[in-house]
C-alpha positions as CSV (number, residue, x, y, z in Angstrom):
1,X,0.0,0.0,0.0
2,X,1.1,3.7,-0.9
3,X,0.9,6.5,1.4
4,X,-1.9,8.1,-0.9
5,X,-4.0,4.9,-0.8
6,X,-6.2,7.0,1.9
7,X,-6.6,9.8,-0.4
8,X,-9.0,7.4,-3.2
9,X,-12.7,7.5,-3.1
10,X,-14.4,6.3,-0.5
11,X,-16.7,3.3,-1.0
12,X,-20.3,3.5,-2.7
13,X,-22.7,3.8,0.3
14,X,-25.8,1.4,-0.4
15,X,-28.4,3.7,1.8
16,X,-26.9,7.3,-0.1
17,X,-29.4,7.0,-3.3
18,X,-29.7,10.2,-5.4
19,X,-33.0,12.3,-6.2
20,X,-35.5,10.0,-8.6
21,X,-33.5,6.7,-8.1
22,X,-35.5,4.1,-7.3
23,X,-35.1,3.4,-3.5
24,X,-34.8,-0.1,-1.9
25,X,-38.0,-1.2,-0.1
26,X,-40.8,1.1,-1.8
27,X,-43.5,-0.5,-3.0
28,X,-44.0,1.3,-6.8
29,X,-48.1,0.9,-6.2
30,X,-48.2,2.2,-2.5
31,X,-46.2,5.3,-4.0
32,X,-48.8,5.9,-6.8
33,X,-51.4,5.7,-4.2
34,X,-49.5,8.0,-2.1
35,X,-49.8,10.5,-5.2
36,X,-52.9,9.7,-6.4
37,X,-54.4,10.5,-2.4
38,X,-53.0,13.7,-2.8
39,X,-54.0,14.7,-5.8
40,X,-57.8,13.7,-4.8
41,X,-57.6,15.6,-1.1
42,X,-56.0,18.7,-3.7
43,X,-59.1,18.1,-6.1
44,X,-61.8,18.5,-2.9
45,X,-59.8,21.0,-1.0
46,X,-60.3,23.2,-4.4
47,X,-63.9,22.3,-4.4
48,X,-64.0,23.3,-1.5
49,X,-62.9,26.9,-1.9
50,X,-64.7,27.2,-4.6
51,X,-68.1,25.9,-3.0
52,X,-67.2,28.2,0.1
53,X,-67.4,31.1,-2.2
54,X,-70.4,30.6,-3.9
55,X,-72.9,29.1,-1.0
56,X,-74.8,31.2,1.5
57,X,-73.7,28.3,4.6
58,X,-70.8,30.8,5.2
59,X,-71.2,34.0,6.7
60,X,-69.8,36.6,3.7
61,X,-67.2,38.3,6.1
62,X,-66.0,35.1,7.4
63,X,-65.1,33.5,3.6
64,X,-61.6,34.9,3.6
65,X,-60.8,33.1,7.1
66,X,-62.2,30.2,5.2
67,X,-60.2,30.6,2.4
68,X,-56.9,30.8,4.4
69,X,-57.8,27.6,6.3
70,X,-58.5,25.7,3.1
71,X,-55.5,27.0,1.2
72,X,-53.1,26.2,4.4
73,X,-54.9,22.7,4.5
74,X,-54.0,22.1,0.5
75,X,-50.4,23.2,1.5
76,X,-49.9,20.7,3.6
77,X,-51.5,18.3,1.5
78,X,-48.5,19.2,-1.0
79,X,-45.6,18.9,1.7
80,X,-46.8,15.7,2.9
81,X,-48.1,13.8,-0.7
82,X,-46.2,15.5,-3.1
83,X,-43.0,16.8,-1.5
84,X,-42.6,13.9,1.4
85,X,-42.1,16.2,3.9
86,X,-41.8,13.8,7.1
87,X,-40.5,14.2,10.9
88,X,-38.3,11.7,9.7
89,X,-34.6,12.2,10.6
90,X,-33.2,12.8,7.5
91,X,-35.8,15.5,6.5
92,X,-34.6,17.7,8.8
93,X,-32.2,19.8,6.2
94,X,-35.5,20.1,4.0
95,X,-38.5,21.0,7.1
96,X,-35.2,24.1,8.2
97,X,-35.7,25.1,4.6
98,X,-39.1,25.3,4.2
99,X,-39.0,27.3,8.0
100,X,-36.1,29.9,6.6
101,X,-38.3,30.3,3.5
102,X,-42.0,31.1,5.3
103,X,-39.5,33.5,7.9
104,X,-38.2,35.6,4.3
105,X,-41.5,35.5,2.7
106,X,-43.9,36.6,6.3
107,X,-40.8,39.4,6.6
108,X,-41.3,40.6,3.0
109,X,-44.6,40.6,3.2
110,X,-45.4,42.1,6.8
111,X,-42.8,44.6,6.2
112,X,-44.3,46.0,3.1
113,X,-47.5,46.1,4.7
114,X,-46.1,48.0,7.8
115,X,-44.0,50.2,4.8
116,X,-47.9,50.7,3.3
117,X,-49.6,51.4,6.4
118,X,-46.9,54.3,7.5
119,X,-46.9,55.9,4.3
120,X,-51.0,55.8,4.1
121,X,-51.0,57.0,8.1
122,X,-48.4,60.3,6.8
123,X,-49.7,61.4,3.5
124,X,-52.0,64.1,2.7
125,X,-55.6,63.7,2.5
126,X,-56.5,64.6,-1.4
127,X,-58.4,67.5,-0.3
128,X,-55.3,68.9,1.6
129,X,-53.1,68.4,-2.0
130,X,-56.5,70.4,-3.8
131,X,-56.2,73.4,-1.4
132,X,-52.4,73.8,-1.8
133,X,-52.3,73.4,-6.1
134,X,-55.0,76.2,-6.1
């Protein structure tokens, strides 16, 4: 043995499968019925919404609130069906990345409303502007 024999490439490990590989121990027909249970719970969840908005069963003010709830429902649906988003050990790189992501996107968003809300709060009413163009 040479001094550099430590220096080759380690050994193939059998459990490190890349994305779309087929992986050891999945039943192909449990995964299709995996996919095809969340693309039915999708299908009703948009039903849903759009049955929410057109029946009278829903007080009118209260149909965004339902909206939300239905949309954060159908989101989940996604993460868990589609995206196999699990509490599994080795999901924890991808659950921190979906966390970091909602932080940037509820910071762009709430700070933008804030950014709205000051600037409404300190302009001129239009009346005001009127008076001092005359």
């Amino acid at each position: 043995m040479s001094e550099h024999d430590h220096l080759a490439a380690p050994a193939h490990d059998e459990d490190d499968i890349g994305p779309g590989l087929a992986t050891p121990g999945v039943n192909p027909k449990a995964a299709i019925g995996s996919y095809a249970l969340g693309l039915v719970l999708s299908a009703l969840l948009t039903a849903a919404s759009f049955y929410a908005v057109r029946t009278h069963l829903i007080w009118g003010p209260a149909i965004p609130a339902a909206l939300i709830v239905l949309a954060i429902a159908q989101i989940g649906i996604h993460l868990v069906f589609f995206l196999h988003m699990t509490t599994a050990p080795d999901n924890t790189n991808n659950v921190l990345a979906l966390a970091f992501g909602i932080l940037i996107v509820a910071l762009i968003v709430g700070g933008s409303l804030w950014i709205m809300a000051h600037l409404d709060h300190n302009m001129l009413p239009m009346s005001e502007v009127l008076k001092r163009q005359r």
